[in-house]
C-alpha positions in Angstrom: 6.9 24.0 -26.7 7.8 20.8 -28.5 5.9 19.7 -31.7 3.9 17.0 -29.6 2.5 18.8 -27.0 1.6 22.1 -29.6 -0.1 19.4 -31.6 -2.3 17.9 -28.6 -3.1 21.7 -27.9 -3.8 22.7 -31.6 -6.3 19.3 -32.6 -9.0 21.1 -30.9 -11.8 18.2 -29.6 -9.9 15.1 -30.1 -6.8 16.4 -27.5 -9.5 17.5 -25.7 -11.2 14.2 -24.9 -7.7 12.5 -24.8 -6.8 14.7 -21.8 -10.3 14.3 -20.1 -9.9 10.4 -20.2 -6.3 10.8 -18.8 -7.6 13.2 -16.4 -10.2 10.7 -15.5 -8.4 7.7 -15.1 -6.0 9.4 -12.6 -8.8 10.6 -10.7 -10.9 6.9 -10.2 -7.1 5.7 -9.3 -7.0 8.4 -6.0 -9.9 7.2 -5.5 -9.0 3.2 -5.6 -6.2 4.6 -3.1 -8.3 5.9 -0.7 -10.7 2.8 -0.8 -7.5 0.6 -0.1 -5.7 2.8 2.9 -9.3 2.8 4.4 -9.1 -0.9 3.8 -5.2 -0.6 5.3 -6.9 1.2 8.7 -9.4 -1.8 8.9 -7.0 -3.9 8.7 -4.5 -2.6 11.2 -7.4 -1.8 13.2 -8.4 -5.8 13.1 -4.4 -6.7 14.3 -4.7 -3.9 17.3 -8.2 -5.3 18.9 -6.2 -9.1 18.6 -3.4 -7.4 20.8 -0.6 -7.1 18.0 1.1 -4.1 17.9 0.8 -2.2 14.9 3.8 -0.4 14.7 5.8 -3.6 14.3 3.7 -4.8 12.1 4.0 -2.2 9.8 7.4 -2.4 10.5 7.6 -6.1 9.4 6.0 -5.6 6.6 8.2 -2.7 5.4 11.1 -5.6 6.0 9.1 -8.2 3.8 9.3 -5.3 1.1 12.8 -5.5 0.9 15.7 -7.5 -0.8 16.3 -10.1 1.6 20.4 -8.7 1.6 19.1 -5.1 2.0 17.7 -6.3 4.9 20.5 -8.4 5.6 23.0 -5.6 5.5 20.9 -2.8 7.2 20.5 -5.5 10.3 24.1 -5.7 10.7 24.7 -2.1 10.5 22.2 -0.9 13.2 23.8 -3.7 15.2 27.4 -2.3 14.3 25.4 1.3 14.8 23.6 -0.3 18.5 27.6 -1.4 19.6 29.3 1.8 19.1 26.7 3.7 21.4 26.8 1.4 23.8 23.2 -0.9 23.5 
């Protein structure tokens, strides 16, 4: 064990309340996640009852995530990819 972590398990109280807050903080940040994937579904849920499909949308917005030349060069590829097979 290195001298840092033998030395947060050795000061007793004050390691002790580090790790709670640390422990904490991750804990109310799941809990922000699940707040915004339930916010995610309402959303999605919105787009489907106005007729979009959701499956491109999420697909767009996985291309809006990109590097515009990631994107770029991945388009051309599945077209190279679409030509050899015959589409």
């Amino acid at each position: 064990m290195n001298e840092t972590a033998q030395q947060g398990h050795n000061s007793g109280n004050v390691a002790g309340e580090r790790l709670r807050s640390v422990i904490e903080r991750w804990e109310r940040l799941e809990e922000e996640k699940k707040a915004l994937a339930g916010d995610q579904k309402d959303i999605m849920a919105e787009a489907k009852s106005a007729g979009y499909d959701c499956k491109v949308i999420r697909q767009l917005i996985r291309i809006r995530a990109q590097d515009p030349g990631e994107f770029s060069d991945q388009e051309q590829l599945l077209h190279v990819y679409m030509s050899a097979i015959g589409m």
